[in-house]
C-alpha positions in Angstrom: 140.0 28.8 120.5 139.6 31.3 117.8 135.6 30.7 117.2 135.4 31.4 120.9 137.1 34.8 120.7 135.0 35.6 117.8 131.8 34.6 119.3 132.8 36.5 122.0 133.3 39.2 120.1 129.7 39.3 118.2 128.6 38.5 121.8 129.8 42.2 122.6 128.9 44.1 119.5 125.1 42.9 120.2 125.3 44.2 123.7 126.7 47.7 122.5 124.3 47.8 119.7 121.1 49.0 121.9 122.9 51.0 124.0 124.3 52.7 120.2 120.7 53.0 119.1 119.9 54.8 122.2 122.9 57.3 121.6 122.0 58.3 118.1 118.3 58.8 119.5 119.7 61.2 121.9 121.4 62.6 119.6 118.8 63.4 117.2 116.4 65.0 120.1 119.0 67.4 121.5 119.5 68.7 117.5 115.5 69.0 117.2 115.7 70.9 121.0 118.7 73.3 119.9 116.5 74.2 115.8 113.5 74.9 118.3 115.2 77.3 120.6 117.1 78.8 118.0 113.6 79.6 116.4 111.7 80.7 119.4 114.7 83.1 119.9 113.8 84.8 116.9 110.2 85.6 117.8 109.5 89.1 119.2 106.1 88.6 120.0 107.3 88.2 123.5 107.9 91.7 123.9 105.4 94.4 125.3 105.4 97.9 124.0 103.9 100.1 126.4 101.5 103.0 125.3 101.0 105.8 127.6 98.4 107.8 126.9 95.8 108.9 124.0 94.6 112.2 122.2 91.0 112.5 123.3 89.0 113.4 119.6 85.6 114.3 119.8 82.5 113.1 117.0 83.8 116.1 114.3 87.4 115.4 114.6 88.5 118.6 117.4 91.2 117.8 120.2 89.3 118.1 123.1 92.2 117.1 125.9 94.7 114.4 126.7 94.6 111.1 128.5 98.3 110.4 129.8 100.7 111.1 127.6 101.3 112.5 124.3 104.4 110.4 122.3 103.4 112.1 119.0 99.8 110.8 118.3 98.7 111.9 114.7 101.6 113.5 113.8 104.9 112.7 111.6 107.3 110.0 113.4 111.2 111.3 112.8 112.6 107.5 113.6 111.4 104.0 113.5 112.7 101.0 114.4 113.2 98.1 112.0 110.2 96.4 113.8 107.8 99.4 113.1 108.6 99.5 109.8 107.9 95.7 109.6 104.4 96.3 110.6 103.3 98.2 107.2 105.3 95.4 104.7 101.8 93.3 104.4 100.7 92.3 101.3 98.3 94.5 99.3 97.1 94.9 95.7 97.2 98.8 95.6 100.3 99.6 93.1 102.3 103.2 92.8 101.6 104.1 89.6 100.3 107.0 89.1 101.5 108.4 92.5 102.9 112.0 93.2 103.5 115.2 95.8 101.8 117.8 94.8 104.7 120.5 94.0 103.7 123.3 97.1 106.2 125.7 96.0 105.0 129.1 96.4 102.3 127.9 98.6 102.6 130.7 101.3 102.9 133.4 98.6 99.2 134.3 98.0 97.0 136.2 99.9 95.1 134.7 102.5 97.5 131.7 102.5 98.7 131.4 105.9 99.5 127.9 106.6 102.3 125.5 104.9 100.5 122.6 103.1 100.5 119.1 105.6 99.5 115.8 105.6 96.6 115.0 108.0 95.9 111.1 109.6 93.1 110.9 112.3 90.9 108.7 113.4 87.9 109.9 115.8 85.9 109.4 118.1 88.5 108.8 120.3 88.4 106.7 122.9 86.6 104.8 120.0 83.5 102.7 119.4 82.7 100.1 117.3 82.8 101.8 113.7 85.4 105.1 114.5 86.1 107.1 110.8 89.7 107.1 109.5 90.3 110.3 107.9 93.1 111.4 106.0 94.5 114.6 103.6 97.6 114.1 101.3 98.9 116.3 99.0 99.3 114.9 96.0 97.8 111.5 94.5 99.3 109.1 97.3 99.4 105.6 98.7 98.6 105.2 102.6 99.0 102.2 104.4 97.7 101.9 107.9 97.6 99.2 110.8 96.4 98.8 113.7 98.8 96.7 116.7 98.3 95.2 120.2 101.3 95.9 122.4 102.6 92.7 121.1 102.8 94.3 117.6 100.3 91.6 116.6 98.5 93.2 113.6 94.6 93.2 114.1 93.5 95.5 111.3 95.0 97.0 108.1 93.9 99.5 105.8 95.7 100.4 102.2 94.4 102.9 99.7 95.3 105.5 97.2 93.6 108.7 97.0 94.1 112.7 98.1 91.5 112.3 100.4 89.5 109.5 102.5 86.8 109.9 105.0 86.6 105.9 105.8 84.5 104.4 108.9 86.8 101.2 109.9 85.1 98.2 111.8 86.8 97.8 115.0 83.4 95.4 116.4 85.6 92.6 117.0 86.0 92.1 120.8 87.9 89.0 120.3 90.5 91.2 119.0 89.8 94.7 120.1 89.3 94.4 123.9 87.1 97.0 126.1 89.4 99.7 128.1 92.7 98.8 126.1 94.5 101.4 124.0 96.0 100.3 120.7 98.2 102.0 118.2 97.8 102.6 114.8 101.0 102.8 112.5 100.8 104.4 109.4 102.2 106.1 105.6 102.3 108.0 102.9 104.6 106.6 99.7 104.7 107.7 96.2 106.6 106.0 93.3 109.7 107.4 94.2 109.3 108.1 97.8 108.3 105.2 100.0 107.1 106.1 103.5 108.1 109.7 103.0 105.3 110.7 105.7 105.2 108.3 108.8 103.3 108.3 112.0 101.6 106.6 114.9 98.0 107.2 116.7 96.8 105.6 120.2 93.4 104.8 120.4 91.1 103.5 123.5 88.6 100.8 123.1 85.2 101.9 124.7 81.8 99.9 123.8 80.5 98.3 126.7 80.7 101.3 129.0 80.0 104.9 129.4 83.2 107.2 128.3 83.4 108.2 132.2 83.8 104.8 133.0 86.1 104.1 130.4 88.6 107.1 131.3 88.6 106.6 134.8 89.3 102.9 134.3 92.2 103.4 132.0 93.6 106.0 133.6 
């Protein structure tokens, strides 16, 4: 009697052990489902910034007019967001040292000195062609950091250097990355040693290569 309720018993226990195998596979694929969600949650590519409008530039650098609206192209941002200050901590091998304002004091005390000492980021023609020129003034010896974002914030381009003064003609000839009739935004800084992003901006620009600039403002307008 007693070897029957045992085999019985073993009897049991191997039907319950597939159906136990199954349960612990289960179990393992909803814990692999809920570390991918968790993960995907944390992506922001998902989100679309939206930018209005650009700064029209013409071939020597002069504003010629405005195509929809001005949110502070190509001048000194007040606030960023955590994410746009993600976008210029890239790696680079460009260091500090060395790096300084120039001291301005006194600088509208001379004669014929009319105008308070500023920074100056452009980039022009604009909308753009295929090899645009970056120009920038700093005062002082200073490091500038520079990218260039989809509305995704997916970086397509950056740029570091450390100088005064740059006059640089940037490739923008990829069309896999820099599409005909879309505007972009560049992001971009000024740090020294003891002042990191002390001057901070942003600049729209319009990709326009396969199509007369008519065509190219009336389209994007």
């Amino acid at each position: 009697m007693i070897k029957i309720i045992r085999f019985a018993e073993r009897l049991e226990i191997t039907k319950l052990l597939p159906v136990m195998k199954n349960l612990l596979l289960l179990l393992c694929v909803l814990i692999c489902i809920s570390g991918c969600k968790k993960h995907n949650d944390n992506e922001n590519s998902s989100q679309v910034h939206e930018f209005k409008g650009i700064i029209l530039i013409g071939y020597h650098g002069q504003h010629t007019g405005l195509l929809g609206i001005d949110d502070g192209d190509w001048r000194t941002d007040d606030h960023w967001s955590s994410s746009e200050y993600e976008l210029l901590n890239f790696p680079d091998t460009v260091s500090l040292n060395g790096t300084f304002i120039k001291d301005t004091t006194g600088w509208n005390n001379s004669p014929g000195i009319n105008e308070h000492p500023r920074n100056i980021v452009c980039v022009f023609p604009n909308p753009v062609n295929d090899y645009p020129m970056l120009v920038f003034r700093g005062i002082g010896l200073l490091k500038f950091k520079a990218t260039i974002v989809d509305k995704y914030f997916n970086r397509l381009f950056t740029f570091v250097c450390k100088d005064s003064i740059s006059n640089t003609i940037i490739d923008l000839s990829d069309s896999t990355k820099f599409q005909d009739r879309t505007i972009y935004r560049m992001y971009y800084s000024f740090s020294t040693t003891d002042s990191l992003n002390f001057y901070k901006g942003h600049g729209d620009i319009l990709i326009c290569n396969d199509c007369t600039l008519e065509e190219c403002l009336e389209i994007a307008q």
